[in-house]
Backbone as CSV, one residue per row, in Angstrom:
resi,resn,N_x,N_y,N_z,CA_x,CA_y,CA_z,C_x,C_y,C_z
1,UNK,69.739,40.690,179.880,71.055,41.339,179.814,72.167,40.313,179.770
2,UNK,72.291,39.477,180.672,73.236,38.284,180.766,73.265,37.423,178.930
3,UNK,72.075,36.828,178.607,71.903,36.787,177.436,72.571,37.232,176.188
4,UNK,72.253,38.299,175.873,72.950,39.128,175.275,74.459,39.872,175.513
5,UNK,74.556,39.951,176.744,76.128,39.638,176.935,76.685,38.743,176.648
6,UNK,76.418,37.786,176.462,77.072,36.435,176.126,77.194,36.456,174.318
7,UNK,75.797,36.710,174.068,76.035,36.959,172.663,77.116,37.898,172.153
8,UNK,77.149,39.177,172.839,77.823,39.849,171.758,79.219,39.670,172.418
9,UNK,79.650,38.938,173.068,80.994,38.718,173.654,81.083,37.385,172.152
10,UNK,80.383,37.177,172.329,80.863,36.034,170.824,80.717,36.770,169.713
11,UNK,79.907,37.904,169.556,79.885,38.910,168.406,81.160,39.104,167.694
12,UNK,81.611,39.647,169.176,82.667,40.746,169.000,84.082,40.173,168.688
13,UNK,84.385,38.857,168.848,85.524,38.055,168.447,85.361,36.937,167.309
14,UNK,84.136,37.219,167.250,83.832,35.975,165.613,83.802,36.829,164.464
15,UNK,82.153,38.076,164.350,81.648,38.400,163.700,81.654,39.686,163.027
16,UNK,81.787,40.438,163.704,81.860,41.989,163.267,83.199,42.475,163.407
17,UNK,83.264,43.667,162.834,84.440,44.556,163.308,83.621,45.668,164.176
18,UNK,83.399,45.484,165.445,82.839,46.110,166.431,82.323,47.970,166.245
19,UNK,84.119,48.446,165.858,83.766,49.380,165.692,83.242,50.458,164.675
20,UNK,82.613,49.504,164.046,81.672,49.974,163.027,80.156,49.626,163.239
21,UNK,79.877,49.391,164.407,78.512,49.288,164.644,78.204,49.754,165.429
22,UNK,77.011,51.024,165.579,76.818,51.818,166.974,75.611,51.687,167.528
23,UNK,74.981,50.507,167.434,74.146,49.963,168.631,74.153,48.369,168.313
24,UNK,73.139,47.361,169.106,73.016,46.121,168.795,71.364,46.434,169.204
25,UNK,70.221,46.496,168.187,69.226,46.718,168.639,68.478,45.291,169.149
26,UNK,68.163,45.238,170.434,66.834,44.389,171.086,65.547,43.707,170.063
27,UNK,65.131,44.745,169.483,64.054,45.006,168.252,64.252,45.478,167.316
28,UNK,64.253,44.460,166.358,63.744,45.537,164.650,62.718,44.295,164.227
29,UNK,61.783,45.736,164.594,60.467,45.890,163.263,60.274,45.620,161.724
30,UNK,59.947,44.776,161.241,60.019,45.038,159.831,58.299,45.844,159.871
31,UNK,57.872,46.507,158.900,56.552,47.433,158.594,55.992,46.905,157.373
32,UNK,56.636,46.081,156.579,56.832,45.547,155.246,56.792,43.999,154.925
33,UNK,56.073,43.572,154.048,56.548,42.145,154.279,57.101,42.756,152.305
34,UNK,58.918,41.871,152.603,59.351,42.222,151.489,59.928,43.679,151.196
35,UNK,60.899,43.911,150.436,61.563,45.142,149.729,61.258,45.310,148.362
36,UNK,61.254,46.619,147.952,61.112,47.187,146.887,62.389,47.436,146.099
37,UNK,63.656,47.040,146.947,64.538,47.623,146.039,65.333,46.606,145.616
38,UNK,65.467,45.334,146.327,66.088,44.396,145.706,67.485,44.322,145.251
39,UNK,68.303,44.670,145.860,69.763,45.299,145.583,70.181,43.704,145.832
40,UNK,71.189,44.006,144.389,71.497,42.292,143.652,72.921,41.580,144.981
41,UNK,73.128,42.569,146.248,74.449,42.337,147.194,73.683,41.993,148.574
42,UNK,72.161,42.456,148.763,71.416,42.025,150.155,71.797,41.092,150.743
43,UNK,72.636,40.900,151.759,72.723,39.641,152.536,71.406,39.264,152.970
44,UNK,70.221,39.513,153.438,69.468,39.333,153.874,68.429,38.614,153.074
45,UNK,68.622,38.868,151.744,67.673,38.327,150.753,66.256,38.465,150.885
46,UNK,65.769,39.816,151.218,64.312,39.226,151.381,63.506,39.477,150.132
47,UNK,62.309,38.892,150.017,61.506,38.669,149.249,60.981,40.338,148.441
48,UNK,60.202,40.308,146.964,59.842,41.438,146.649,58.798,42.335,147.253
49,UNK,58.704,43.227,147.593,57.480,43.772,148.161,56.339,43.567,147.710
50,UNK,55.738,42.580,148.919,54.267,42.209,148.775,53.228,42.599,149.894
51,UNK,53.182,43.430,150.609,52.709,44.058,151.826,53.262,45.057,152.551
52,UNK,52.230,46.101,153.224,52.560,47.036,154.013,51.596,47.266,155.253
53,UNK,52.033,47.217,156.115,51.315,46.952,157.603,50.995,48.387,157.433
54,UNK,49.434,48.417,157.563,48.561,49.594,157.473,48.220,50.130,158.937
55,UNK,48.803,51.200,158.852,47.858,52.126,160.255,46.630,52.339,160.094
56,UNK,45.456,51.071,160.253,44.370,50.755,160.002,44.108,51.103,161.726
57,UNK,42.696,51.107,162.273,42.774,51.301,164.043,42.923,49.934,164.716
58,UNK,42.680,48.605,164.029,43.043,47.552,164.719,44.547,47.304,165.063
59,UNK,45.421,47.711,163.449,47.012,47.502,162.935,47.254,48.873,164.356
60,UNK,46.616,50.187,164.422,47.626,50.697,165.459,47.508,50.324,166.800
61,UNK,46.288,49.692,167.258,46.216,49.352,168.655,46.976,47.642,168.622
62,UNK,47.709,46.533,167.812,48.107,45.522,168.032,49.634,46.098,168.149
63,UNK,49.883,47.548,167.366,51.204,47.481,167.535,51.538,48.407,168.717
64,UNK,50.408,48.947,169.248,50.892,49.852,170.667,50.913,48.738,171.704
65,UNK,50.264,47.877,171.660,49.985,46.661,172.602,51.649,46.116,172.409
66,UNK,51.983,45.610,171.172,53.517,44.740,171.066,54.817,46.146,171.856
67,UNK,54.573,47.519,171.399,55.264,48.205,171.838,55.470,48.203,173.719
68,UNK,53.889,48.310,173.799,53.724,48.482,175.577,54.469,46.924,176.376
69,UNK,54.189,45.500,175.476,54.642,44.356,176.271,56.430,44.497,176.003
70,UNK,56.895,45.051,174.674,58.117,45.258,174.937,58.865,46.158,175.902
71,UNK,58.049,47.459,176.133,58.546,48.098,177.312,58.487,47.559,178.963
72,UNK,57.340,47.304,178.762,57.065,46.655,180.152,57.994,45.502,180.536
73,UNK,58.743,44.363,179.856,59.451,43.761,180.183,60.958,43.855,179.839
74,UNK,61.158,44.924,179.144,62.795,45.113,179.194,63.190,46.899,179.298
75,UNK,62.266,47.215,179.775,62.273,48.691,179.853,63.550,49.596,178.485
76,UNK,64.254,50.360,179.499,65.005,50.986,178.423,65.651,50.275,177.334
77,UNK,65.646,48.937,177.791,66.667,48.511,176.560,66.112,48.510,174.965
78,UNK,64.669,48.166,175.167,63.900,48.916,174.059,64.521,49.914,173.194
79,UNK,65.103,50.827,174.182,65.790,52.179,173.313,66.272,52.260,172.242
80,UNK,66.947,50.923,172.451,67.690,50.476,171.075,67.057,49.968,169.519
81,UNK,65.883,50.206,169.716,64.884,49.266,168.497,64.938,50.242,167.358
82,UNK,65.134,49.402,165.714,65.025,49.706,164.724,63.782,49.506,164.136
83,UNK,63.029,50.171,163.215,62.024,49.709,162.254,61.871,49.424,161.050
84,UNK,63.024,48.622,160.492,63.548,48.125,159.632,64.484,46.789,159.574
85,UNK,64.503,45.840,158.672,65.756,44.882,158.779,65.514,44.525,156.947
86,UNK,64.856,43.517,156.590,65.487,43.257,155.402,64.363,44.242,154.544
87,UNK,63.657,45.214,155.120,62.653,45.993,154.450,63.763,47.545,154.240
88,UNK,62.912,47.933,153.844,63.126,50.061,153.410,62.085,50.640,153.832
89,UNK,62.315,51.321,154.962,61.275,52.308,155.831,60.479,53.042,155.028
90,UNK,61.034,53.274,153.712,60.238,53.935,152.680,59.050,53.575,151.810
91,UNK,59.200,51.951,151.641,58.176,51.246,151.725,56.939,51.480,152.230
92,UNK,56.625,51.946,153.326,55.834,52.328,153.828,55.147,53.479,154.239
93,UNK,54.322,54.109,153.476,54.253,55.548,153.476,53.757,56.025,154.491
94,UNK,53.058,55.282,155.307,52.396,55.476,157.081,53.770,55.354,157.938
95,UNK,54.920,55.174,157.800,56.035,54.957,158.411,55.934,55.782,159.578
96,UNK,56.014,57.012,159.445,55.871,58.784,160.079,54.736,58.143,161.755
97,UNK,53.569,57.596,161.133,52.429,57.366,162.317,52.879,56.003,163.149
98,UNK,53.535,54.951,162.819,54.429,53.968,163.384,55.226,54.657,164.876
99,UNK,56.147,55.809,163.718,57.151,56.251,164.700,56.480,57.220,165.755
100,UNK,55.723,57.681,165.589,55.084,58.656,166.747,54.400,57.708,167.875
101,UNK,54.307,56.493,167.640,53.931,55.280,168.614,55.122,54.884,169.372
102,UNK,56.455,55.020,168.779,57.488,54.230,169.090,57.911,55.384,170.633
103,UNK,57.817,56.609,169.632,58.286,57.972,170.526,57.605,57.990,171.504
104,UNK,56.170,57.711,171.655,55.713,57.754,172.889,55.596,56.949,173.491
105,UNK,55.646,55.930,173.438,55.496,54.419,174.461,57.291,54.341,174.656
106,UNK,57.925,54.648,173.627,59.377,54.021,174.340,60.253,54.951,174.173
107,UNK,59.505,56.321,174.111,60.694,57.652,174.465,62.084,58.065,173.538
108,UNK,61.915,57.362,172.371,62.621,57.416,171.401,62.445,57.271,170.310
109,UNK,63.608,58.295,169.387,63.317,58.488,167.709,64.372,57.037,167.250
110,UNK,63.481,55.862,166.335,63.806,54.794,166.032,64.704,55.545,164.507
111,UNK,66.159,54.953,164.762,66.876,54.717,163.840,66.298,54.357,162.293
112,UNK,67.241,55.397,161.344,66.655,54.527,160.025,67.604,54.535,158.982
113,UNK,67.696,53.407,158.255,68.410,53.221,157.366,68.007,53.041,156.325
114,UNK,67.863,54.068,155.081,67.012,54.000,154.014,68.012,53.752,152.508
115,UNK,67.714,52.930,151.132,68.391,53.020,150.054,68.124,53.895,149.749
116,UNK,66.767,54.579,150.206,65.822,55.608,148.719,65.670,56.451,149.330
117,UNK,66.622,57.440,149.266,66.604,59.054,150.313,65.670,59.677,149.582
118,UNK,66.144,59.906,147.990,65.706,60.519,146.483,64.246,60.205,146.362
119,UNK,63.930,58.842,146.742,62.321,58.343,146.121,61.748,59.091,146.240
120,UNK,61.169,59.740,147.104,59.918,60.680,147.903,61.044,61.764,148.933
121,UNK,61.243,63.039,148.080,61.830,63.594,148.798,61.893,64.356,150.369
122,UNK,59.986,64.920,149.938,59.476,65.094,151.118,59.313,64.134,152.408
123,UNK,59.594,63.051,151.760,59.181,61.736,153.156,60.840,61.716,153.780
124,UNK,61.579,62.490,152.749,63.052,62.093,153.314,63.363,63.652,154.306
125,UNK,62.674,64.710,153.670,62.507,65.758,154.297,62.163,65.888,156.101
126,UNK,60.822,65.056,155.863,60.447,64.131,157.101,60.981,64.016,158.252
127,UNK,61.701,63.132,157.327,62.812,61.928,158.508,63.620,62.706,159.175
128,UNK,64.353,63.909,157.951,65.311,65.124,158.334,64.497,66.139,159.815
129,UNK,63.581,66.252,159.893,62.859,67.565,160.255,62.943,66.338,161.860
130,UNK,61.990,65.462,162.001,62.453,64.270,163.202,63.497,64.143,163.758
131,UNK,64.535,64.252,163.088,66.157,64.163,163.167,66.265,65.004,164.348
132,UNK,66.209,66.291,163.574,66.380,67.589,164.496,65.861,67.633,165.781
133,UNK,64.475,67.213,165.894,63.923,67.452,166.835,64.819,66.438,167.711
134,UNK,65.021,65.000,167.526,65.788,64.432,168.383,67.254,63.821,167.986
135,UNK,67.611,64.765,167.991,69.504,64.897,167.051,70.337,63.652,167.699
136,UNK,70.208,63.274,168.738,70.478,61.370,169.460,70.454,60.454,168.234
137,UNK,69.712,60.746,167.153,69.561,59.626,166.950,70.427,60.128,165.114
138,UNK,71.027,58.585,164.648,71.806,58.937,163.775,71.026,57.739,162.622
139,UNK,70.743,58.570,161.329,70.543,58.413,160.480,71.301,57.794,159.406
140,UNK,71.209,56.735,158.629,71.773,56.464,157.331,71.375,56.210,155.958
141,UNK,72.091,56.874,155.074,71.863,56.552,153.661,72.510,55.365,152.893
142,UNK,71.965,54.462,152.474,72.926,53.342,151.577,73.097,54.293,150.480
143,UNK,74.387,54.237,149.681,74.263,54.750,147.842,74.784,53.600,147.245
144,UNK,73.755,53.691,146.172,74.124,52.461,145.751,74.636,52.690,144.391
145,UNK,75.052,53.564,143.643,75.812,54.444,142.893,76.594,55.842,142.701
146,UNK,77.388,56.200,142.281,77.457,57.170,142.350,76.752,58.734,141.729
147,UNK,76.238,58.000,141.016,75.466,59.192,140.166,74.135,59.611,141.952
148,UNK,73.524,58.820,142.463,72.819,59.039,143.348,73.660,59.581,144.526
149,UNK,75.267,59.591,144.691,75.642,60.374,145.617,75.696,61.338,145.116
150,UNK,75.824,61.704,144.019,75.560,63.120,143.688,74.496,64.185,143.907
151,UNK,73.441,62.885,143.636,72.355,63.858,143.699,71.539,64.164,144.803
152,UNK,72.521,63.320,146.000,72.315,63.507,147.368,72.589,64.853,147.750
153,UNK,73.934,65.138,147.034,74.605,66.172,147.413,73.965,67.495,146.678
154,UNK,73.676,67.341,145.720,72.651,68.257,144.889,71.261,69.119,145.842
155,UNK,70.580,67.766,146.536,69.302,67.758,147.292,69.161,68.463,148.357
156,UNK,69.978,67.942,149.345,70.548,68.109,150.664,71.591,69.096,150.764
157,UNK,71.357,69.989,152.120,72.502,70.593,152.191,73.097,70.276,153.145
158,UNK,74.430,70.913,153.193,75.712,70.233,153.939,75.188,70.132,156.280
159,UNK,74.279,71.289,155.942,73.495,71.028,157.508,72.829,69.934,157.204
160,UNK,72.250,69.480,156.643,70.537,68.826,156.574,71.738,67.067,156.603
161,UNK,72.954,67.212,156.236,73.693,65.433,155.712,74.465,65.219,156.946
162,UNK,74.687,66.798,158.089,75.557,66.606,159.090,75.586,65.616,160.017
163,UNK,74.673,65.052,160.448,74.403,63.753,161.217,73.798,62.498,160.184
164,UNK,74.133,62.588,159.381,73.814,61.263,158.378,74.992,60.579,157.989
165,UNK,74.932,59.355,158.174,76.192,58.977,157.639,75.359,58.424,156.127
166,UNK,76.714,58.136,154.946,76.695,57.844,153.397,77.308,56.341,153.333
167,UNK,76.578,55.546,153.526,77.020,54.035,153.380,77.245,53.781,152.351
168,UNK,78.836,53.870,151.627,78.896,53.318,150.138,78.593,51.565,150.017
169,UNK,77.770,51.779,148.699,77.556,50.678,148.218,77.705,50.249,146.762
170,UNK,77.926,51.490,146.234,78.176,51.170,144.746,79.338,50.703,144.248
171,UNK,79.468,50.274,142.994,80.642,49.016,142.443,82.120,49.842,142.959
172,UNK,82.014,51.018,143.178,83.576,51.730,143.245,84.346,51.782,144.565
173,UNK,83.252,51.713,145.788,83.315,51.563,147.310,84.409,50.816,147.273
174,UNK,85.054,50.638,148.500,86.478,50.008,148.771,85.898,48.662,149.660
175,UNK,85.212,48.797,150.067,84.797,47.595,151.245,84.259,46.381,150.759
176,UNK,84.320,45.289,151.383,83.676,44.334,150.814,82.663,43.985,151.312
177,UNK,81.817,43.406,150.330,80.488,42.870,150.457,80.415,41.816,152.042
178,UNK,79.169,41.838,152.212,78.985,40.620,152.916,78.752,39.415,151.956
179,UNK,79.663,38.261,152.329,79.478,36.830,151.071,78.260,36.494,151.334
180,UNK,76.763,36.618,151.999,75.825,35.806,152.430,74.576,36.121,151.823
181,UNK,73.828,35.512,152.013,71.873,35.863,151.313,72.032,36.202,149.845
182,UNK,71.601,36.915,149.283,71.918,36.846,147.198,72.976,37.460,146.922
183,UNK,74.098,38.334,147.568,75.122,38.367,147.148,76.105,36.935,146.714
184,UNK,76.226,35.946,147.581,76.522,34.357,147.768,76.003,34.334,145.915
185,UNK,75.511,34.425,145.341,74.681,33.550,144.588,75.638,34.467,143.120
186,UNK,76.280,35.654,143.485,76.817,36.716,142.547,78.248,36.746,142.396
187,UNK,78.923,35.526,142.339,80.200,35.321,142.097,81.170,35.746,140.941
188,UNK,80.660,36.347,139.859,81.236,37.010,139.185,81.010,38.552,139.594
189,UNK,80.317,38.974,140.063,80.492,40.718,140.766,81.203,40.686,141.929
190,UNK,81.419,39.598,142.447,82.121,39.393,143.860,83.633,39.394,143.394
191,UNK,83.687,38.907,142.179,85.275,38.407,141.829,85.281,39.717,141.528
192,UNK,84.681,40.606,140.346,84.798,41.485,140.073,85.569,42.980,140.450
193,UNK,84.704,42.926,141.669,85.043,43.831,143.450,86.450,43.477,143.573
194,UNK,86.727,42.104,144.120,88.126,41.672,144.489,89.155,41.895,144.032
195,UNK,89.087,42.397,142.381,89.672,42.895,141.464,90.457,43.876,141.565
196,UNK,89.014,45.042,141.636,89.190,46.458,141.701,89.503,47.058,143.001
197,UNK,89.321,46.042,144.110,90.138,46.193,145.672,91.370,45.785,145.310
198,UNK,91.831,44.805,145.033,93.188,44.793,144.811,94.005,45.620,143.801
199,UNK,93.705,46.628,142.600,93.596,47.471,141.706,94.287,48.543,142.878
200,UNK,93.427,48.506,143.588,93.047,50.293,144.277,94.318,50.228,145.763
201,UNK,94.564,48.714,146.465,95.585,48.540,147.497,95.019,48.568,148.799
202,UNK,93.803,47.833,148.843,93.203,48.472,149.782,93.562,47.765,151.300
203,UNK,93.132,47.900,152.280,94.268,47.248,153.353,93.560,46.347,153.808
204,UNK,94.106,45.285,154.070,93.754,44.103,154.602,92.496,43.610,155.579
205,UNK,93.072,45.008,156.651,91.787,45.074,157.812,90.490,45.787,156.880
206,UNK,90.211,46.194,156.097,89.119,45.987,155.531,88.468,45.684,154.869
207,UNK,89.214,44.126,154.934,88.514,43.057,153.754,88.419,42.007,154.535
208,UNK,88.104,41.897,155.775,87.866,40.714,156.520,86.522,40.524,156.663
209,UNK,85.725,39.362,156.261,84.621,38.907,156.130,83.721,39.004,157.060
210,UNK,82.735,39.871,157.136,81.652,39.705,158.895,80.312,39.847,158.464
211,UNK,79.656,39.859,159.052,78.174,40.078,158.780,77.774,41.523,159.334
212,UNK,76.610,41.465,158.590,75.937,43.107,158.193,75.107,43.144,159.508
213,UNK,74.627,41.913,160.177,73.454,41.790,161.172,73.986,42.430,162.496
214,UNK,73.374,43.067,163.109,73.328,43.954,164.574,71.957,43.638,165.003
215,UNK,71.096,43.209,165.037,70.103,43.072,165.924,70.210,41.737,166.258
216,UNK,70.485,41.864,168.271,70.696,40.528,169.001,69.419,40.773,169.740
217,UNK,68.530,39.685,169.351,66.993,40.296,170.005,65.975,39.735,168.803
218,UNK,65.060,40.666,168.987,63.678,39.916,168.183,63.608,40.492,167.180
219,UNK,63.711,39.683,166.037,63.001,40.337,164.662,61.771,39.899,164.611
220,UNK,60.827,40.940,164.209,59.518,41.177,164.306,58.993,41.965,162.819
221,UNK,58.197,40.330,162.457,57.371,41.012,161.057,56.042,41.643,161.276
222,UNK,55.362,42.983,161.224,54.202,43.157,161.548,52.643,42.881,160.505
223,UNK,53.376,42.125,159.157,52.866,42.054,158.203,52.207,40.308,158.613
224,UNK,53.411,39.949,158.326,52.941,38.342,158.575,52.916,37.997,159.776
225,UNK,53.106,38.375,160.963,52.972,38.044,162.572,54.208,37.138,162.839
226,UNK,55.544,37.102,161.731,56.433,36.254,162.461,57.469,36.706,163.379
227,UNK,58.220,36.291,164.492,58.872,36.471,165.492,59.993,35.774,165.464
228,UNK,61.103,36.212,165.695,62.060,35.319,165.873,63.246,35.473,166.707
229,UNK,63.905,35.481,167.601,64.955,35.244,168.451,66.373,35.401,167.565
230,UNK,67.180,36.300,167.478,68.278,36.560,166.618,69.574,36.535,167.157
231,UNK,70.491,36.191,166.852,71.874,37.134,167.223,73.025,36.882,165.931
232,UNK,73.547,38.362,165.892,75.083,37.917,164.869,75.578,36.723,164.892
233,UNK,75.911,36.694,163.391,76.854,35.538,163.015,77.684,35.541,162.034
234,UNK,79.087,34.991,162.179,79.920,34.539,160.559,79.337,34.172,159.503
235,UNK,78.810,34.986,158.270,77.606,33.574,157.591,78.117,32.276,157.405
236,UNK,77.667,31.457,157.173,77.809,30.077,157.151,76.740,29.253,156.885
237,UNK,76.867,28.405,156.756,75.176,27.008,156.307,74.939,27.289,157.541
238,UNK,75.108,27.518,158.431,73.965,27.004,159.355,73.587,28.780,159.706
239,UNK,74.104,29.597,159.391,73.654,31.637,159.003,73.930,31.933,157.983
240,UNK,73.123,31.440,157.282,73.237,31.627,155.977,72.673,33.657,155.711
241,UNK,72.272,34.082,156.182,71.702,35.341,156.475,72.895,36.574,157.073
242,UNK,73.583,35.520,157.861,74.187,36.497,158.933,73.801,36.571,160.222
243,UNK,72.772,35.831,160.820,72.163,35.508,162.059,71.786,34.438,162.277
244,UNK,72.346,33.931,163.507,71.391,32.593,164.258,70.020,33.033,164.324
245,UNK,69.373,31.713,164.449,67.834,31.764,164.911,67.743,30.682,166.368
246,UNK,67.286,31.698,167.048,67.132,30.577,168.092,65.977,30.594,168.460
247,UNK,65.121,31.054,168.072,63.702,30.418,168.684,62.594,31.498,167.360
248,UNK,61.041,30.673,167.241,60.811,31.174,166.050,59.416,31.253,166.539
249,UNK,58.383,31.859,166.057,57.064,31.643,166.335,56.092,32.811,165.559
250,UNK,54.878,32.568,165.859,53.965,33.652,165.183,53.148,34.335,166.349
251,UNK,52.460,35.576,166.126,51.610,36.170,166.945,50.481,36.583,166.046
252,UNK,49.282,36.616,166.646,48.541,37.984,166.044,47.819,38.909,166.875
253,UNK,48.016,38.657,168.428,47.230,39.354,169.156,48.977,40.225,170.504
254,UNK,48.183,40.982,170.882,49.557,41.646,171.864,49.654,40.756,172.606
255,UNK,49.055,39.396,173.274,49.310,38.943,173.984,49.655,37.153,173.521
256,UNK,49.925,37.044,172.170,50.234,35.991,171.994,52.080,36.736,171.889
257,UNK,51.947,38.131,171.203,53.613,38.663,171.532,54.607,38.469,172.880
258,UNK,53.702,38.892,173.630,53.801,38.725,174.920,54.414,37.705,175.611
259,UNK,53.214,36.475,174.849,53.582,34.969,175.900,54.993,34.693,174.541
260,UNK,55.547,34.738,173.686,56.352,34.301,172.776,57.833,35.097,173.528
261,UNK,57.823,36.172,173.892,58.664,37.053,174.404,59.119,36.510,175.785
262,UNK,58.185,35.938,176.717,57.988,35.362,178.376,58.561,33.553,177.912
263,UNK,58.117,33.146,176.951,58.644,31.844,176.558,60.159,31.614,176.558
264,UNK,60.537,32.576,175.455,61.860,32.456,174.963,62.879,33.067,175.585
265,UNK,62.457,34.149,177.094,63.567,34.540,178.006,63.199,33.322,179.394
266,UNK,62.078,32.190,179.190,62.449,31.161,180.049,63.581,30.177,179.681
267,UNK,63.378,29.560,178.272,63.881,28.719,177.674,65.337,29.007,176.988
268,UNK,65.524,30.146,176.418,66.752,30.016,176.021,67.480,31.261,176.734
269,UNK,67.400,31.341,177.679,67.905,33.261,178.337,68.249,32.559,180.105
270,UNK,68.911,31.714,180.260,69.738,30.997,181.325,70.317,32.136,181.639
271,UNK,70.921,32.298,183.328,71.465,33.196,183.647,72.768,32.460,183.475
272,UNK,73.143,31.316,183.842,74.027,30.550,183.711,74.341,29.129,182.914
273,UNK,75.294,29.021,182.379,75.656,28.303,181.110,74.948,26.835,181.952
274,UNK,74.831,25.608,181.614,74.065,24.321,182.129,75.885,24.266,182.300
């Protein structure tokens, strides 16, 4: 707790505009090694989809084991865990049997933020029908055009979108990009934007530069076994992503998770500054 207080007290005056972010999750899960959708603005940049962590019976008992050592040593704060970061929950069509692990070991419906509501409607149906059952938890759609907000609106009805928020992302959105991960690399769509924000008058306070990252805590690949120690950041060369890394490692058993988790709240999780 001290930890992470410290972090997001530096969050909150460097990096974000606070009140646009409604948790700082402990954990996000990736289920995926890699994305399928590749959106040319990802701060995160991750790689193309080349894996999907299978609810095989070994894959569900290593991840009830990582779930149980995360509860057991930070109890509720768990609450806060996503199953997603530079992946799409959709990616993964076992997603559904993940989350019924999450719900019962840590008493909560894990947040999701999907590009591809449209892909598989029924899987988005899904997510909707989960929703309900635990209405706490708030859902988001990226659009990454407008023709697809349409056909959001087409799909869905005005109950079924009521607790969803519509993250614009397409070229017409007013907000600006995050400069970091392959957007950085897209300087003529960036100028582009800057253009049509200044075109449109848009106000100042929402063109101030921050990062997309909210998870101060562990990102966790379940594909490749990597681990890593996170918190927000300004991007920059040394966050180039949008997040520090402060400590990095691999697992493949619940209890190499375990000792990596017991390591890194000895070593870098001081109650007090040196």
């Amino acid at each position: 707790r001290t930890w992470r207080a410290r972090r997001l007290s530096r969050v909150r005056s460097d990096a974000l505009r606070v009140s646009n972010v409604g948790i700082f999750p402990l954990f996000a899960f990736e289920l995926t090694q890699g994305c399928s959708v590749q959106c040319w603005f990802c701060a995160l940049d991750p790689e193309k989809l080349k894996g999907r962590f299978v609810y095989s019976p070994d894959n569900r008992q290593l991840w009830r084991d990582v779930l149980g050592h995360a509860w057991d040593l930070f109890g509720v704060g768990c609450q806060s865990l996503i199953c997603y970061h530079g992946t799409d929950p959709t990616d993964n069509p076992e997603y559904f049997r993940f989350q019924e692990d999450v719900v019962e070991i840590i008493g909560v419906l894990p947040q999701v933020t999907t590009a591809q509501p449209l892909r598989d409607v029924s899987w988005t149906q899904t997510l909707l029908a989960w929703q309900r059952r635990y209405p706490d938890t708030h859902h988001r759609f990226s659009i990454l055009s407008l023709g697809t907000l349409r056909r959001v609106h087409e799909t869905f009805s005005p109950e079924e979108l009521l607790d969803i928020s519509l993250v614009m992302q397409h070229k017409e959105a007013l907000g600006r990009r995050v400069e970091c991960g392959r957007a950085a690399a897209r300087s003529d769509r960036l100028e582009a934007e800057a253009r049509y924000r200044e075109s449109m008058r848009v106000p100042e306070d929402m063109l101030r530069q921050t990062t997309c990252e909210c998870t101060c805590g562990y990102l966790v690949n379940m594909v490749t076994g990597r681990i890593q120690l996170i918190s927000p950041a300004t991007p920059s060369e040394r966050a180039p992503h949008g997040y520090e890394v402060h400590a990095e490692g691999t697992f493949r058993t619940g209890d190499e998770f375990r000792a990596f988790l017991d390591q890194t709240v000895a070593q870098c999780m001081p109650e007090h500054l040196a």
